[in-house]
C-alpha positions as CSV (number, residue, x, y, z in Angstrom):
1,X,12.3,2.1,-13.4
2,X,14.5,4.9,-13.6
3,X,16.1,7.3,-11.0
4,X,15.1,10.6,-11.7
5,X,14.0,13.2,-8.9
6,X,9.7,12.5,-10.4
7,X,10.0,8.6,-10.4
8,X,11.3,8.7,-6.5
9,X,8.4,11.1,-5.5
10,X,5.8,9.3,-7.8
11,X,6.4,5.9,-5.6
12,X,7.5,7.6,-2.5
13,X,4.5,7.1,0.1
14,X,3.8,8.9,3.3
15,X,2.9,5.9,6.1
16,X,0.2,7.3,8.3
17,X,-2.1,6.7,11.0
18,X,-5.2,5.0,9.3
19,X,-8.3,7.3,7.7
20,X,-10.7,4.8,9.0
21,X,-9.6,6.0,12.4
22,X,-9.5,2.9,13.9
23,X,-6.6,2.5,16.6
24,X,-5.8,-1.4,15.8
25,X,-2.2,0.0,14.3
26,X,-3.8,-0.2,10.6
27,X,-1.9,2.6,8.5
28,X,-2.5,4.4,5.2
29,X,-0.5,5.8,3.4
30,X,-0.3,8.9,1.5
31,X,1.4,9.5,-1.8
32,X,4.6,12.1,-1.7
33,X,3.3,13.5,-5.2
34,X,-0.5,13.7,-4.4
35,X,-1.3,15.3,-1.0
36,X,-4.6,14.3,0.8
37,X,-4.9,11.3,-1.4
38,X,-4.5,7.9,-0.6
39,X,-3.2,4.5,-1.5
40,X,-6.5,2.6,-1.9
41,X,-8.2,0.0,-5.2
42,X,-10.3,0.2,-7.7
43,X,-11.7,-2.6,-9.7
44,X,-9.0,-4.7,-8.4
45,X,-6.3,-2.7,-9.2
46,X,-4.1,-0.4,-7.1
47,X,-5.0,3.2,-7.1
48,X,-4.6,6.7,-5.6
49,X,-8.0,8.8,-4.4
50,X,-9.4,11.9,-2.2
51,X,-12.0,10.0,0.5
52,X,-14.5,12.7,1.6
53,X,-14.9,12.7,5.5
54,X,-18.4,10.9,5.2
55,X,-17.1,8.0,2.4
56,X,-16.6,5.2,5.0
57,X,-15.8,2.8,1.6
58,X,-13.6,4.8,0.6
59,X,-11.6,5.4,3.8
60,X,-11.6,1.6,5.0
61,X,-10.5,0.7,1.3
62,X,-7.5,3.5,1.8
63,X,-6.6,1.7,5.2
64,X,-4.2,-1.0,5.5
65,X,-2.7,-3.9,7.8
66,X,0.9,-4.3,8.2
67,X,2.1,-7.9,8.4
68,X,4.8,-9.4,8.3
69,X,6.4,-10.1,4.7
70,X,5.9,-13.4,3.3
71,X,8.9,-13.2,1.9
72,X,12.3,-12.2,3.3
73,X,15.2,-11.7,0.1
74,X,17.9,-9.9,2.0
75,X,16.1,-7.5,4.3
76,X,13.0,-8.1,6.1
77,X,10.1,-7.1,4.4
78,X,6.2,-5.8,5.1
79,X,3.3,-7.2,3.4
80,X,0.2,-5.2,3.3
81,X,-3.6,-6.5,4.0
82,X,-7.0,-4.9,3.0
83,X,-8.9,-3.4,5.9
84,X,-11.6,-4.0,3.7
85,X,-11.1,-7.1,2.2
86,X,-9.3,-10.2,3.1
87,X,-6.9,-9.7,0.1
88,X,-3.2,-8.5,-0.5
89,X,-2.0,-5.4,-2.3
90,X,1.0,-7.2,-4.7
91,X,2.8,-5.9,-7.5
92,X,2.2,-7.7,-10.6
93,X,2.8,-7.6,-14.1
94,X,3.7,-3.0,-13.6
95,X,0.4,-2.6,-11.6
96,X,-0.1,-2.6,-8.4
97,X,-3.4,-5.4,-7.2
98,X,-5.7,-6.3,-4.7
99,X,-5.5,-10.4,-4.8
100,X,-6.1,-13.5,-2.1
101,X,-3.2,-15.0,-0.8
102,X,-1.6,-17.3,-3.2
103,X,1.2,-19.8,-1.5
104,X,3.0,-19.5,-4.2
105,X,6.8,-18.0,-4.0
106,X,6.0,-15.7,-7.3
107,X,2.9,-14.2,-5.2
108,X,5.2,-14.2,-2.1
109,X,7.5,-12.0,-3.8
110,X,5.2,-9.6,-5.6
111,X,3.1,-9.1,-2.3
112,X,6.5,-8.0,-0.2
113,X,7.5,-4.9,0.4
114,X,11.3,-3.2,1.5
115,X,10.2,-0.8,3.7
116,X,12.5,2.6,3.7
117,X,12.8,5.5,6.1
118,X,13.1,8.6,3.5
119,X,13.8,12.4,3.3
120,X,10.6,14.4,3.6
121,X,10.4,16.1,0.5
């Protein structure tokens, strides 16, 4: 982690309506750094792509459900659900993954999520 102007952009994410255009309040959510990608996975693993208009994988895979955080530290927190598969984006060992629910307070941790209102940039 540091604070410079690139790191803030780099994991600064645009919320928007979902690019699976269903209207059941799922979200996606664009990267500040890479216009017109999205916040999807690959191989398990947290990742940023371009869906094409006809890539239905691709945009249900970018698409998310916001729940409510498993866990709470000192601000109420967001935890984030496939569209496409019943898994959880967490942050684990500096990567972001796709994983099941795990009751576990580690996996309750890394799958939460401060949610900030920021500057546009």
């Amino acid at each position: 982690f540091n604070n410079s102007e690139l790191y803030r952009k780099d994991s600064t994410f645009k919320m928007v309506m979902a690019i699976n255009y269903r209207m059941t309040g799922q979200v996606s959510f664009m990267p500040i750094n890479y216009p017109g990608k999205y916040m999807g996975s690959s191989q398990g693993l947290g990742s940023i792509h371009e869906c094409h208009i006809f890539d239905r994988g691709c945009r249900d895979d970018a698409s998310w459900e916001v729940r409510e955080g498993f866990s709470s530290i000192w601000r109420p927190t967001v935890s984030l659900e496939s569209t496409y598969r019943p898994k959880f984006l967490r942050h684990q060992g500096h990567r972001m993954k796709l994983q099941k629910y795990i009751n576990q307070k580690l996996y309750r941790d890394d799958a939460s999520f401060i949610p900030d209102e920021v500057p546009c940039f």
